[in-house]
N, C-alpha and C positions, 0 to 999 in steps of 0.2 A: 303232576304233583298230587298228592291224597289228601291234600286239606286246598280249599279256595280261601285264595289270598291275592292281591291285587298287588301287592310290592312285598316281595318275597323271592329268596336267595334259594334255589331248590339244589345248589351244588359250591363249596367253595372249595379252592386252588389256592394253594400257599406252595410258594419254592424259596428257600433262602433266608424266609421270614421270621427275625426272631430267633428264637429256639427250635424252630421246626424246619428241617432239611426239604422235606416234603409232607405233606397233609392235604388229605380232602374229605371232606363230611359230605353227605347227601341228605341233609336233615327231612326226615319222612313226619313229622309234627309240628305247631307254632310254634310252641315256647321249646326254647331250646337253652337244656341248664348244663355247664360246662362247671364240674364239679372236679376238685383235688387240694391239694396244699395247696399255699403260699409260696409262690415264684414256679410251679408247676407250667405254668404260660397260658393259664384263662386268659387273661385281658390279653395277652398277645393275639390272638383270637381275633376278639370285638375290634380291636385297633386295625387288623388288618381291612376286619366288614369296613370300617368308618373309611375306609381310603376307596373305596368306591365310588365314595362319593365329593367334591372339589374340597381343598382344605388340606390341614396337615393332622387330618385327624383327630382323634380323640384323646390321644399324648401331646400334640403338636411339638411332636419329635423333629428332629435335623431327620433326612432320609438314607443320610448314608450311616447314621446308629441304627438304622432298623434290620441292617443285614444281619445274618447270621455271624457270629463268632467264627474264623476256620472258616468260614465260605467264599464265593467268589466276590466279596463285596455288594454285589446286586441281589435287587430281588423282583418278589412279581409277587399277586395276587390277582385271581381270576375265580369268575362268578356265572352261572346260568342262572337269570334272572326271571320273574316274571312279573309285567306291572302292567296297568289299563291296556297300554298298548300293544301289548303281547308277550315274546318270549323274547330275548336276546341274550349275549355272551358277551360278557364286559372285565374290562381287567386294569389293569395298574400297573406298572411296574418300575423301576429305578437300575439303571446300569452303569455302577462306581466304578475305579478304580483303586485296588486295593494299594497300591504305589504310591496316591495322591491322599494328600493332607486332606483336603476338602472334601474325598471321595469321588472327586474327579468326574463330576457330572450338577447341574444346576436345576436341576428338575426333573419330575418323573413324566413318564409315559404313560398314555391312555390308550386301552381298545377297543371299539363298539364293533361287533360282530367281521373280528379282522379288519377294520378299518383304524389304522394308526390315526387320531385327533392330535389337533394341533396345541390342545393344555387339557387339563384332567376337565376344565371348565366345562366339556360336552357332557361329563358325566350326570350333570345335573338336572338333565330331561330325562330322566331314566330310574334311580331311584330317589325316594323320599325316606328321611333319616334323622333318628332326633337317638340323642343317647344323653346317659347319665352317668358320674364315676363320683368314686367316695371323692375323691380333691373339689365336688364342686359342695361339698354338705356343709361347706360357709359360706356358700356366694351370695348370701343378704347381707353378711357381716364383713366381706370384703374388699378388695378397690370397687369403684364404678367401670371400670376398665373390663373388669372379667365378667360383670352382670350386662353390658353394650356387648361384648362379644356373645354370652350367651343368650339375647334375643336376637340378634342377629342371624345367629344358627334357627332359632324357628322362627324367625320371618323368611328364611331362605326355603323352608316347607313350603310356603306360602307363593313366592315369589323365587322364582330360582335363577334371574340376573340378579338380587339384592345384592348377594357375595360379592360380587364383579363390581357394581356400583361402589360400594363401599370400600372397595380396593382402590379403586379407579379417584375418588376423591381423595383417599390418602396421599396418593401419590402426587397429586397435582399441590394439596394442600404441603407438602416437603415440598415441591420449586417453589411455591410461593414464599416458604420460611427461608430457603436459599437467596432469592431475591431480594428479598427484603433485607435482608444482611451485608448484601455488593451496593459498596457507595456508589457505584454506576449502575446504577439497577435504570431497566429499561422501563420503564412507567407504563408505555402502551403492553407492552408483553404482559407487565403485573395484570392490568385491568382484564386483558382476555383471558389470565388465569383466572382470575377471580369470575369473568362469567361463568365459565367452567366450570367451576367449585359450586356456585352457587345453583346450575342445572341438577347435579348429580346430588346436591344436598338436598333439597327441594325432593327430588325423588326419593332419596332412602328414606327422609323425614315422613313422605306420605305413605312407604311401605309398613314405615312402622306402626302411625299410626292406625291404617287398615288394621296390622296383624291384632297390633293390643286391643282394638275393640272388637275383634270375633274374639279373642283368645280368653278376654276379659268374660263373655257371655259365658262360657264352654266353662268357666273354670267355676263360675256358681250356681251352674244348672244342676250339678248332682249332688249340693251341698246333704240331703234328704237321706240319699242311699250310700255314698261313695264313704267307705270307714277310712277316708284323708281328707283332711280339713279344708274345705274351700277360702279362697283368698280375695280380695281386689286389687286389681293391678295397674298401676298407674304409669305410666313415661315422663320423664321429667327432661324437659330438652326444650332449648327456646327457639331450636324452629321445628321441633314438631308441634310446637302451641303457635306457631307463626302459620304456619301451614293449615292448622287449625281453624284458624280464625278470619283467614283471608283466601283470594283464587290464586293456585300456585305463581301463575305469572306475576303476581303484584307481592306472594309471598320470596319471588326467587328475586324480584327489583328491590326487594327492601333487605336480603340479605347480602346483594352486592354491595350496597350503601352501610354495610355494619363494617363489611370488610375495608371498603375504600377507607371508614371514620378510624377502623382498628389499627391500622397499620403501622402509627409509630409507638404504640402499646404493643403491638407484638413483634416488632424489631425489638423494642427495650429488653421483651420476655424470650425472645430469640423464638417463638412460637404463635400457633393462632388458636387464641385464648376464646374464639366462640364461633358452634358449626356444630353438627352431629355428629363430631366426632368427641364430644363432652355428655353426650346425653346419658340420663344414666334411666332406670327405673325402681318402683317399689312395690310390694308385695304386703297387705294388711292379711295378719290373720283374721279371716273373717268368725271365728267362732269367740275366740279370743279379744277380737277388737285389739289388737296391737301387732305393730310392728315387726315385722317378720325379723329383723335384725335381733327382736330385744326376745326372742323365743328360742327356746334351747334348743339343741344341737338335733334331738330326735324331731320334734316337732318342725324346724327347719328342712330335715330330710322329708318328712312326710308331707310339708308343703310343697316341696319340689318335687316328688310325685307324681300328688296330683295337680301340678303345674304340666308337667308332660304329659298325663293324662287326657287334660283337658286341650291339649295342640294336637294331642292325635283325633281326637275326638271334632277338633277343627277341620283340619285336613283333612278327613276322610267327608267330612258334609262337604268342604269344599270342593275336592274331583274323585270320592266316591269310593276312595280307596286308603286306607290306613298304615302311616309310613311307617317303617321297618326299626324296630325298639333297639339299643345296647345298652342293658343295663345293666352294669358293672357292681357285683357285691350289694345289691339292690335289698335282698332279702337277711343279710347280715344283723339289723338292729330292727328289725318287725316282731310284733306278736304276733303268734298262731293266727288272730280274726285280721289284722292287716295283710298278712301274707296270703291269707285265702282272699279276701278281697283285690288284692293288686293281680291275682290270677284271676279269678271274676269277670277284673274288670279287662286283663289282656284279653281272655277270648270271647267277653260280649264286641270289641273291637273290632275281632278277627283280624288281630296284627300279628305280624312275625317276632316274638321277640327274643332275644338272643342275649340269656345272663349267667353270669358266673356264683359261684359260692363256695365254700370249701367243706361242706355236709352235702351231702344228698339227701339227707333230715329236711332240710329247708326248703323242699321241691315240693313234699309229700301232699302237699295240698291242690298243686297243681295237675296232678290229677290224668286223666290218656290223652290230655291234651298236648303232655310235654314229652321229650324227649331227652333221656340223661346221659351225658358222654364225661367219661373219668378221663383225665389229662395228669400225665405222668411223664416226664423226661421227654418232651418233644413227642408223645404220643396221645392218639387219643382213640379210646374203644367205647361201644356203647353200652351201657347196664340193660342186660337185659331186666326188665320188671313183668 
């Protein structure tokens, strides 16, 4: 590759994806701006990079809508990558059928250099990945729900079993709300669930709280230079304050005794009303001294920024390499000094990043560092500049 980058896409494979029959880019620069109208199929794009890596992506689409319209129902996406560990060939893909309601298949497929994996799950020793899209430029203002999924995703930079943990509790935490609903509910079975829940809490809890206090430092260190407003970030969860304040074992015994006391409170609620799966967090503008919720809509986006910002800027102290950006419509609502600043600050990173716009006006700032590709009806050509 012509530019040194440590988690970077040097070639992407799309068959069936979207709007695109077939596509491959060979991106020869970092920043890589996918420029055209609206419904031209940018974000189809970044959607595709985002399935690289575990998850349902950055739509968290069903996989049998991602096929093409008229196509075989299936699809693939495939990548030559390169990260700390060297080069490899990684891909994805979904085999429907077009006959079947459901799409006729229950998950997709993973490949590490020809090796078929047993869930997309391996993918996640491989690349590092944090993206942004307009639908999240209220996530201070809305549920708690979608602000715990979105640190989730960057404690997963951090930690790349989190995903897995946090699945893996859900699930036990559903037998347990089943259980608890059968008038023959087996009592010893309930209690080994509830160990269970309470291992796997105890750990997300401590992942998180690790991530929030690097992520927290990272986000007010460039308060000085950075043209986005630095923040303080707090987790709001009672057993990441459990965890906090006690040795996990003694934090994981006193959360099995929350569960054992909850139990004819959350038959009553048909649900379990305390665990981290409630935890939510909060974001202070720091210049402003207030509330990220109670700040307008642009200022909102510019903290989420450099909230991202400040997690790449994490991750890369932490294994030396800076994960791979989708930033979706990113430079849409910046002025001129922010938009030169958010390129600034992508290539003092030395991150890959990968965003959309519908001007190529909006790039100009960005400078030989970028590379501009126009997208038109399932196509995509490079600008020369």
């Amino acid at each position: 590759m012509p530019y040194n980058l440590s988690f970077a896409i040097s070639r992407l494979t799309l068959s069936d994806f979207r709007n695109y029959e077939t596509l491959r880019i060979n991106p020869s620069r970092p920043l890589i701006a996918l420029t055209g109208q609206n419904g031209a199929g940018k974000t189809n794009v970044l959607e595709a990079v985002s399935l690289l890596v575990p998850g349902r992506g950055l739509r968290g689409s069903a996989l049998n809508v991602i096929a093409r319209l008229g196509g075989s129902a299936s699809w693939a996406v495939a990548a030559n990558i390169s990260v700390p560990e060297g080069d490899f060939k990684i891909g994805t893909s979904y085999e429907g059928d077009p006959l079947a309601e459901d799409g006729g298949s229950s998950g997709r497929n993973a490949m590490i250099d020809g090796q078929l994996q047993r869930s997309p799950g391996g993918l996640s020793n491989y690349l590092k990945m944090l993206w942004l899209t307009p639908a999240m430029d209220r996530l201070f203002a809305g549920p708690a729900s979608d602000r715990r999924r979105f640190f989730d995703r960057l404690v997963m930079s951090f930690d790349s079993h989190h995903g897995a943990r946090v699945s893996a509790f859900e699930k036990v935490m559903r037998e347990r709300n089943f259980l608890l609903q059968d008038p023959r509910c087996d009592y010893a079975w309930l209690t080994s669930i509830e160990a269970q829940m309470a291992e796997l809490a105890i750990a997300i809890a401590a992942a998180r709280n690790e991530a929030a206090t690097t992520l927290a430092r990272h986000f007010a260190a460039h308060a000085d230079i950075s043209p986005f407003p630095w923040g303080i970030l707090q987790l709001l969860g009672e057993i990441e304050a459990l965890v906090s304040a006690k040795p996990a074992v003694q934090a994981e015994a006193e959360y099995v005794m929350i569960l054992k006391d909850s139990r004819n409170l959350d038959r009553a609620q048909g649900r379990t009303l305390k665990g981290p799966h409630r935890t939510d967090f909060s974001v202070l503008h720091g210049p402003k001294s207030q509330g990220a919720e109670l700040c307008s809509t642009g200022e909102q986006k510019a903290l989420l920024i450099g909230l991202i910002l400040a997690q790449a800027r994490a991750v890369k102290e932490l294994v030396g390499a800076a994960p791979v950006l989708l930033l979706d419509e990113v430079a849409a609502h910046l002025d001129v000094h922010r938009r030169r600043g958010l390129f600034e600050a992508l290539s003092a990173l030395g991150v890959q990043a990968w965003m959309t716009g519908t001007d190529t006006s909006l790039f100009a700032e960005a400078g030989e560092a970028s590379v501009l590709y126009n997208v038109e009806h399932g196509t995509i050509l490079e600008v020369k500049t």
